[in-house]
C-alpha positions in Angstrom: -30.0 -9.9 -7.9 -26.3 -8.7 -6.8 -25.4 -7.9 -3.6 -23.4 -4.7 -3.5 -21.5 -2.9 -0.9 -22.7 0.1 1.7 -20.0 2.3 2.4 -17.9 4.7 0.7 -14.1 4.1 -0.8 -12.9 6.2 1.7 -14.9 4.5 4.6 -13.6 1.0 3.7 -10.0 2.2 3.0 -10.4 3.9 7.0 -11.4 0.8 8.7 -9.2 -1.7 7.1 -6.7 0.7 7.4 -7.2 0.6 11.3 -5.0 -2.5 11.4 -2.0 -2.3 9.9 -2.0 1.4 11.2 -2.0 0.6 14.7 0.4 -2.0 14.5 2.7 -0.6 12.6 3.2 1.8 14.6 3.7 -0.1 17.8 6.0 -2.6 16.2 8.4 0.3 14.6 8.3 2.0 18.3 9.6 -0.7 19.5 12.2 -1.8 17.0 13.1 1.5 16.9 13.8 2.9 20.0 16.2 0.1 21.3 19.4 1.6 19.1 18.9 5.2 20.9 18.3 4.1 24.2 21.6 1.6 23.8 23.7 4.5 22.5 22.7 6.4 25.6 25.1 7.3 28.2 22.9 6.9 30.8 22.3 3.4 29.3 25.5 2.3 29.5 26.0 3.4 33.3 23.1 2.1 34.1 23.7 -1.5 33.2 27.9 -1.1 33.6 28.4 -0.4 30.0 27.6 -4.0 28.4 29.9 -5.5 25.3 29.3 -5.7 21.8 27.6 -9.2 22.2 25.1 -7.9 25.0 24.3 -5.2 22.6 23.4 -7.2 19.4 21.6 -9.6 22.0 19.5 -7.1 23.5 18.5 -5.8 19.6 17.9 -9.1 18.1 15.7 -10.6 21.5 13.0 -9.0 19.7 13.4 -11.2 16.0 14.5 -14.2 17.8 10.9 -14.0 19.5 9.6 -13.1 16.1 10.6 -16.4 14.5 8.9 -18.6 17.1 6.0 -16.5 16.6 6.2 -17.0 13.0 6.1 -21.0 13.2 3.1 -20.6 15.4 1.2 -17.8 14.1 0.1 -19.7 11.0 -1.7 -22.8 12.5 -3.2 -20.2 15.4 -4.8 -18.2 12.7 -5.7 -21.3 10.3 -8.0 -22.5 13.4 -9.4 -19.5 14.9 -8.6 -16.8 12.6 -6.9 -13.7 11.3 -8.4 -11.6 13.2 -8.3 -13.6 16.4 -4.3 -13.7 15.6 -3.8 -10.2 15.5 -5.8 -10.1 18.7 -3.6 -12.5 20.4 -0.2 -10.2 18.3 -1.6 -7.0 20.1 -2.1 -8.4 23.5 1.3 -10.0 23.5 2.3 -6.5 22.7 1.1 -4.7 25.8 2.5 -7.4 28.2 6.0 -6.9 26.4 6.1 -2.7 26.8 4.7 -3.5 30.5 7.9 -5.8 30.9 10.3 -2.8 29.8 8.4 -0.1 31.9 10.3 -2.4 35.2 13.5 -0.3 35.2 11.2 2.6 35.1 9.2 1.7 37.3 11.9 0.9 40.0 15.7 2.2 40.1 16.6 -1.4 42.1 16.0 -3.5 39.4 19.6 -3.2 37.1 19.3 -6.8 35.4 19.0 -6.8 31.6 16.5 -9.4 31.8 13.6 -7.4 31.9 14.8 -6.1 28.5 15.9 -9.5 27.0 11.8 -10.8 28.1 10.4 -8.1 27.1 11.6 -8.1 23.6 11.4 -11.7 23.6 7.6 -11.2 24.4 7.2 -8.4 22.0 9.0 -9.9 19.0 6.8 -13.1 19.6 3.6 -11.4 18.9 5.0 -9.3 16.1 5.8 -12.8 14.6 2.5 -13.6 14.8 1.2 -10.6 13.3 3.6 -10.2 10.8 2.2 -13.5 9.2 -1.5 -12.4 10.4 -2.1 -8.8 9.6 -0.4 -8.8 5.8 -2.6 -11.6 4.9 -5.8 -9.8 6.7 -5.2 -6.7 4.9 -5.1 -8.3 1.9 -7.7 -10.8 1.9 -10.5 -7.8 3.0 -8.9 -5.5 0.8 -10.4 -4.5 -3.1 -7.8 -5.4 -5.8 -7.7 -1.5 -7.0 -6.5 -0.5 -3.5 -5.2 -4.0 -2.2 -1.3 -3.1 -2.8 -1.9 0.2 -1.3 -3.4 -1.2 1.6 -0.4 -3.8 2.6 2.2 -0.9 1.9 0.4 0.8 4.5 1.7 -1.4 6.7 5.3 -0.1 6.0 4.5 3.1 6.7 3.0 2.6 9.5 6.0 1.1 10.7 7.9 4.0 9.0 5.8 6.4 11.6 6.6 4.2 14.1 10.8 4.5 13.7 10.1 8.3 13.5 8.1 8.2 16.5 10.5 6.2 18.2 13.8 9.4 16.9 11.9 12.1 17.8 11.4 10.5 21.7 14.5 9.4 21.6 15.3 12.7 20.8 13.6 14.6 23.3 14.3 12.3 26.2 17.6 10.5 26.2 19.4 13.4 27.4 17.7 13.2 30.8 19.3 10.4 33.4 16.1 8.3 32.9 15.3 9.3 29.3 15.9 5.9 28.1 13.9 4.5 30.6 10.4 6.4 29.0 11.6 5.7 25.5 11.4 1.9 26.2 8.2 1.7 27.7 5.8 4.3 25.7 5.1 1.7 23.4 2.4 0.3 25.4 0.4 3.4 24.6 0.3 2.6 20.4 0.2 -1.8 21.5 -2.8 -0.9 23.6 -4.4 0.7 19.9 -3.8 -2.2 18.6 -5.3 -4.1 20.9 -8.7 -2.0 20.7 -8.1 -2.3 16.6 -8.6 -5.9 16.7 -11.3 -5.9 19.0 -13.7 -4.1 16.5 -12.4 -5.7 13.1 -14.5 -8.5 11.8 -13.1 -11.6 10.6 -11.5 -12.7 6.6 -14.3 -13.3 4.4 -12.4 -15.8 2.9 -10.8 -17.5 6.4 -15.2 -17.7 7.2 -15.4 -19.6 3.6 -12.8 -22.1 4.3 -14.6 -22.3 7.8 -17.4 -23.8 6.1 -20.1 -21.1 7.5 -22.5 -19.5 5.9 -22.3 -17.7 2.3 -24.1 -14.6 4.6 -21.4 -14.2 7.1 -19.0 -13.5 4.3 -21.4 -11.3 2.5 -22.1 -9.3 5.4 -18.7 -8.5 6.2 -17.8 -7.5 2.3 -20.4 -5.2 2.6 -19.8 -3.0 5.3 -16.2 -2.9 3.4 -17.4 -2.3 -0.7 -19.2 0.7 -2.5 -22.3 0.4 -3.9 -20.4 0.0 -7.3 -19.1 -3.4 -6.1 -20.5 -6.6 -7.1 -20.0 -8.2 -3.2 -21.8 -11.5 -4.4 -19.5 -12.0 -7.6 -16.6 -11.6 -5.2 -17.9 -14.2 -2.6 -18.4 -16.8 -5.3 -14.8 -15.7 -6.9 -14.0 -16.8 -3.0 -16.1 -20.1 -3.0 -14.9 -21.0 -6.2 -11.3 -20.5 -5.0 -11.5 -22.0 -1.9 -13.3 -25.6 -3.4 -10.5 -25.6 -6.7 -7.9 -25.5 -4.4 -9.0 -27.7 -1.4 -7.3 -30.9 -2.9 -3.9 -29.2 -3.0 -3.4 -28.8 1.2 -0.3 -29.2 1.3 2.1 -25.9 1.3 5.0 -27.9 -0.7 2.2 -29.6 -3.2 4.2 -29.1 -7.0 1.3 -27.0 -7.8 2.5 -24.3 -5.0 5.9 -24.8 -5.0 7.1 -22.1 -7.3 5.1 -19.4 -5.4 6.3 -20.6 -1.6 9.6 -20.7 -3.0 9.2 -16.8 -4.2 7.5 -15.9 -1.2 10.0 -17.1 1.4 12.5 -15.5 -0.9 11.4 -12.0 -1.4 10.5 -11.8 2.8 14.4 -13.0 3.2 15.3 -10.4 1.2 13.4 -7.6 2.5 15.5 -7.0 5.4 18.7 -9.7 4.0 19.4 -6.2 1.9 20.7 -4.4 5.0 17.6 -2.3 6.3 18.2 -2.5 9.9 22.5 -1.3 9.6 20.3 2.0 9.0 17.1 1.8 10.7 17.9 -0.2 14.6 21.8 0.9 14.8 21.4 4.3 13.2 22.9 5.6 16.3 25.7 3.4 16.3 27.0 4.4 12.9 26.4 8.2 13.5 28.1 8.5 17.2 31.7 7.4 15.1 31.2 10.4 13.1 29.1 13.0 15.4 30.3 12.4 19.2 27.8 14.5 20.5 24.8 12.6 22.0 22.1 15.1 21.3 22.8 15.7 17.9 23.3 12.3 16.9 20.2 11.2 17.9 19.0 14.7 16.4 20.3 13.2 12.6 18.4 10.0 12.8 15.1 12.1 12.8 15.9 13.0 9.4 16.6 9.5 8.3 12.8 9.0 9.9 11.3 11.4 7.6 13.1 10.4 4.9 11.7 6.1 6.2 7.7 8.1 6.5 7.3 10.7 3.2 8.8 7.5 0.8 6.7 5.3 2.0 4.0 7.4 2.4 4.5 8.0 -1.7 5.0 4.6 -2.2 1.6 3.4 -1.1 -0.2 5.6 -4.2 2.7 4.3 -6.9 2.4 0.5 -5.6 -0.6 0.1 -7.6 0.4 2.5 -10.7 3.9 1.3 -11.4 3.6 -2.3 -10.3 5.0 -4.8 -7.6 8.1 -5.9 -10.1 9.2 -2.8 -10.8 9.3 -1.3 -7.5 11.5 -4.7 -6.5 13.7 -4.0 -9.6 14.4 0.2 -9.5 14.5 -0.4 -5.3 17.5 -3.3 -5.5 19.7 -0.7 -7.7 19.3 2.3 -6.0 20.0 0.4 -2.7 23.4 -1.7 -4.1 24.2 1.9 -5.1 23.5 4.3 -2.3 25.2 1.5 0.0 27.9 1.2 -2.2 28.5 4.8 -2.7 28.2 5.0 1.2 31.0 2.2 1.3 33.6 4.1 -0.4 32.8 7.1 1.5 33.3 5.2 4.7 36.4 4.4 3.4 37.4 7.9 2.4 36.6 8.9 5.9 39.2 6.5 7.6 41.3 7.5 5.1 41.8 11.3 6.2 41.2 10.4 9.8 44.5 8.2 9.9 45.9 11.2 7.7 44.7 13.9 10.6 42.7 15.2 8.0 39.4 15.2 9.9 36.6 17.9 8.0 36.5 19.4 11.6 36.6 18.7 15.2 33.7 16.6 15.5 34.7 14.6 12.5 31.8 15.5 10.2 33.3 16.3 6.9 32.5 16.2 3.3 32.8 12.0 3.7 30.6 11.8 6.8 27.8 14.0 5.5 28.0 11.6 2.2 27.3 8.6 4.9 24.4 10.0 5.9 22.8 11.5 2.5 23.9 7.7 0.9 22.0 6.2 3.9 19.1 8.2 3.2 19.1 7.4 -0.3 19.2 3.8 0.9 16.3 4.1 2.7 13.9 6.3 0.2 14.7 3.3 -2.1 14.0 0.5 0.4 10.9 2.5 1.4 9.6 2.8 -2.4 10.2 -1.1 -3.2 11.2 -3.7 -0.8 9.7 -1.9 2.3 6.3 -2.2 1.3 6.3 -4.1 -1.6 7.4 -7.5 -0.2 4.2 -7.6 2.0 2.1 -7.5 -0.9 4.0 -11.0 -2.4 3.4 -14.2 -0.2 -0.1 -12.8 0.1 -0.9 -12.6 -3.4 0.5 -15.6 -4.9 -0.8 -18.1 -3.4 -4.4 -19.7 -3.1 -6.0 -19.1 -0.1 -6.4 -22.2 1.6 -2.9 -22.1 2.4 -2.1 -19.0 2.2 -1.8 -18.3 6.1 1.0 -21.1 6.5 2.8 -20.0 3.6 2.5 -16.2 4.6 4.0 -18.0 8.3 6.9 -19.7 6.6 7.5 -16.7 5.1 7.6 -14.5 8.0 10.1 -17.2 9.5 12.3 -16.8 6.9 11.9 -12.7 7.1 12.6 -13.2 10.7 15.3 -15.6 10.4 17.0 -13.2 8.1 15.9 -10.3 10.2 18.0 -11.9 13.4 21.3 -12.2 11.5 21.6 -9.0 10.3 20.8 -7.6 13.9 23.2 -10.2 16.0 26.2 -9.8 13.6 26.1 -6.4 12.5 28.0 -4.5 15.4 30.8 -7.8 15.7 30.5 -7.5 11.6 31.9 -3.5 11.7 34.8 -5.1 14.4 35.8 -7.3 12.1 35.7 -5.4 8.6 35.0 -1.6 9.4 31.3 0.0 8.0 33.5 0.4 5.0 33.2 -3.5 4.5 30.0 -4.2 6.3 28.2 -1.6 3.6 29.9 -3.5 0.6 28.4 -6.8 1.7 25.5 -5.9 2.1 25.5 -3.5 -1.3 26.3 -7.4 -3.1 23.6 -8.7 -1.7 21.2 -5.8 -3.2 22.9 -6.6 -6.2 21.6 -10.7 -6.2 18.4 -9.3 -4.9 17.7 -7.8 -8.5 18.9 -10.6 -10.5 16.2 -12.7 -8.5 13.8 -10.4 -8.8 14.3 -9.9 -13.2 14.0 -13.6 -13.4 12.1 -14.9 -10.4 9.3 -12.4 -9.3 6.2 -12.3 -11.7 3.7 -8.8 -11.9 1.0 -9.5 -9.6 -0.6 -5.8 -9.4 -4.3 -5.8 -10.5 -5.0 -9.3 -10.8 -7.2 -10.9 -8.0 -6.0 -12.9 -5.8 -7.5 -15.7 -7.2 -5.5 -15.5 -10.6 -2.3 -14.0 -9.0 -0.3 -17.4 -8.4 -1.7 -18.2 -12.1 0.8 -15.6 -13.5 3.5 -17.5 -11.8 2.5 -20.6 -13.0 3.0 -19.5 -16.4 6.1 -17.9 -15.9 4.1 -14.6 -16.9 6.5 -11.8 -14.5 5.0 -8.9 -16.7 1.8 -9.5 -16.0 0.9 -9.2 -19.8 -2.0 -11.0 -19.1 -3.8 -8.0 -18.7 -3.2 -6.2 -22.1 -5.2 -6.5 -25.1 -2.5 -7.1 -27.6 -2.0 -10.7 -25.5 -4.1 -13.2 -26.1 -5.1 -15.1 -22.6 -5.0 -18.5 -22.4 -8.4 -20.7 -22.5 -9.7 -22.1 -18.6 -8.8 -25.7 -20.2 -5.2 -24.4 -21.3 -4.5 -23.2 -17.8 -5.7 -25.9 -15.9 -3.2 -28.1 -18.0 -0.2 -25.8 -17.2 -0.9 -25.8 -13.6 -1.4 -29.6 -13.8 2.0 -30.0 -15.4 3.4 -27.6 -13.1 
């Protein structure tokens, strides 16, 4: 007799949604906030107006913590867990937001160490839940909702960079404004925290743990409707778990085509220029608005803009497909940053003319830097933003699937640290003008990987997902009935010869 689920759609979709919720939020607080408070008067007098190279090293303390999270994260949660990794993410959190609450919490204290440690700390566990939580998500979500599910990890984070404006916003023009923006993200770490607490474990990490077929079972069904077959999926699982067993290793030939598009796609998530917009946002609008307050007040908009596409893109990432998104999302953002390249140049143009659009120097080629920007990120937020989470988890097999989700969060990371070191000595060197058209060509590679690299993946289980890169099947035509699918015997062959 099958074993079916207990609760609702809407009940499973709630508490699986719990974590990535909560932690996105937190991490985009805290990524977020940092440009703000650093283009902050106050900020600047407070620690005697630090260089360039301070700047970029206060911003990217947080990714360089990340990576060493990364190369840690995945052995932590092979032995004890998804679950128990996010735990460990979320309480590495809070100690991180307590760190930055010291120049709040005592005017004697004007070091930037407790903001390099701080980050540091706080990037370390988002390391480790960047490879964790993705792969939890995943692994307890359905397939019909399982894309939706890691995008709403995105826009979480996307309510986190909004969260993060709008106090920015509303605090940094008092003396210790900056100070308060910094350490409220110990209130949404502390969610986290309780998130993890009350989350049971991967069904499938329990599997490859060797415990009981019940444990697994038990936790599917207090996540599946009573129109779901939980036993089918546990043996889906079993069978999984014991075909792949042999193939450990995470650079085996048989896996090396989907860690090899996994590390790639993460790279290029934020290698296409994300956080020029998103963490120095500020930066790039103080040049063009000089007034503090409304400054800040413009990058509230670009928030929204981060929250309602994402927020769309989570009930399309399951409709339109992963490839697609990758593909439409690489052109619109080689275009927007493109466009909002030759704008920046326009606007030095007419500024060495005298021909500013008015006093504050917000003319026609300002306000098309910031609609381009916003363009940039709707189309980030529709594709890359979310999409890439989906990726690493889905290809490959799950007994490796937490390292390889690691490396790839290493690699994300990795990438994630240049942008944010070089970015400000970057615009010193070649004006935004130059610093958008890089990154614009690197959009442009990001599609030609994706049309002949990334395979469909949406609505296949996670079981058969690596199987359509195997056989070099991006369209996922598997699935249509004018297609015939290759015989069990046929597919073991390729992914032999593979």
């Amino acid at each position: 007799m099958a074993v079916v689920g207990k609760v609702t759609k809407s009940q499973a979709i709630f508490s699986i949604g719990l974590m990535p919720a909560t932690f996105g939020i937190a991490f985009g607080f805290a990524f977020g906030n940092i440009g703000g408070a650093m283009s902050c008067d106050a900020f600047g007098e407070y620690y005697n107006y630090p260089n360039t190279t301070l700047l970029q090293l206060i911003a990217a303390m947080l990714p360089m913590g990340a990576i060493l999270g990364s190369l840690s994260g995945g052995m932590f949660a092979d032995k004890y867990g998804r679950n128990a990794a996010s735990l460990l993410a979320a309480v590495l959190f809070v100690c991180g937001s307590i760190v930055l609450t010291i120049p709040l919490m005592t005017a004697t204290v004007k070091s930037l160490a407790p903001l390099l440690v701080g980050r540091a700390i706080i990037g370390f566990g988002a390391g480790i839940a960047f490879m964790s939580v993705p792969a939890y998500v995943c692994e307890l979500s359905a397939a019909a909702y399982r894309g939706a599910m890691a995008s709403s990890i995105s826009l979480a984070i996307a309510l986190g960079f909004l969260f993060s404006y709008v106090c920015n916003w509303t605090l940094l023009h008092h003396n210790d404004g900056w100070k308060w923006s910094l350490g409220i993200p110990v209130i949404p770490s502390m969610l986290f925290a309780l998130a993890a607490l009350n989350l049971p474990e991967s069904p499938r990490w329990t599997i490859l743990r060797d415990m009981s077929v019940s444990v697994p079972t038990g936790i599917l069904q207090m996540l599946r409707t009573p129109d779901d077959d939980v036993s089918k999926e546990v043996q889906e699982i079993i069978n999984d778990v014991s075909s792949t067993k042999q193939y450990g290793s995470v650079f085996a030939s048989r896996h090396r085509k989907a860690v090899i598009v996994s590390i790639l796609v993460m790279m290029l998530q934020v290698g296409t220029g994300i956080d020029i917009i998103l963490v120095y946002a500020p930066q790039n609008l103080k040049k063009m608005i000089p007034n503090q307050g409304t400054t800040l007040f413009w990058t509230i908009f670009i928030g929204v803009v981060l929250v309602i596409s994402n927020l769309v893109a989570c009930f399309i990432v399951d409709l339109v497909g992963r490839r697609a998104l990758l593909l439409l999302g690489s052109m619109g953002m080689f275009v927007s940053l493109l466009c909002a390249s030759i704008s920046f140049t326009i606007k030095d143009w007419l500024e060495g003319e005298g021909m500013e659009g008015s006093d504050a120097g917000f003319g026609i080629p300002a306000a098309l830097i910031v609609l381009f920007s916003m363009l940039y990120v709707m189309f980030f937020s529709l594709s890359w933003g979310p999409v890439a989470f989906c990726i690493p988890s889905e290809l490959v097999p799950s007994n490796i699937r937490a390292r390889v989700v690691a490396l790839a969060a290493v690699a994300n990371w990795i990438a994630d640290y240049v942008v944010v070191a070089s970015y400000l000595s970057l615009i010193d060197t070649v004006q935004e003008s130059g610093a958008f058209a890089i990154y614009a060509f690197i959009n442009l590679i990001a599609f030609v990987f994706v049309w002949f690299g990334v395979p469909e993946t949406m609505d296949l289980s996670l079981e058969n997902a690596s199987r359509s890169l195997l056989q070099g099947n991006h369209n996922n035509t598997e699935g249509s009935n004018s297609v015939k699918k290759p015989l069990l015997g046929e597919r073991v062959e390729e992914a032999a010869s593979a």
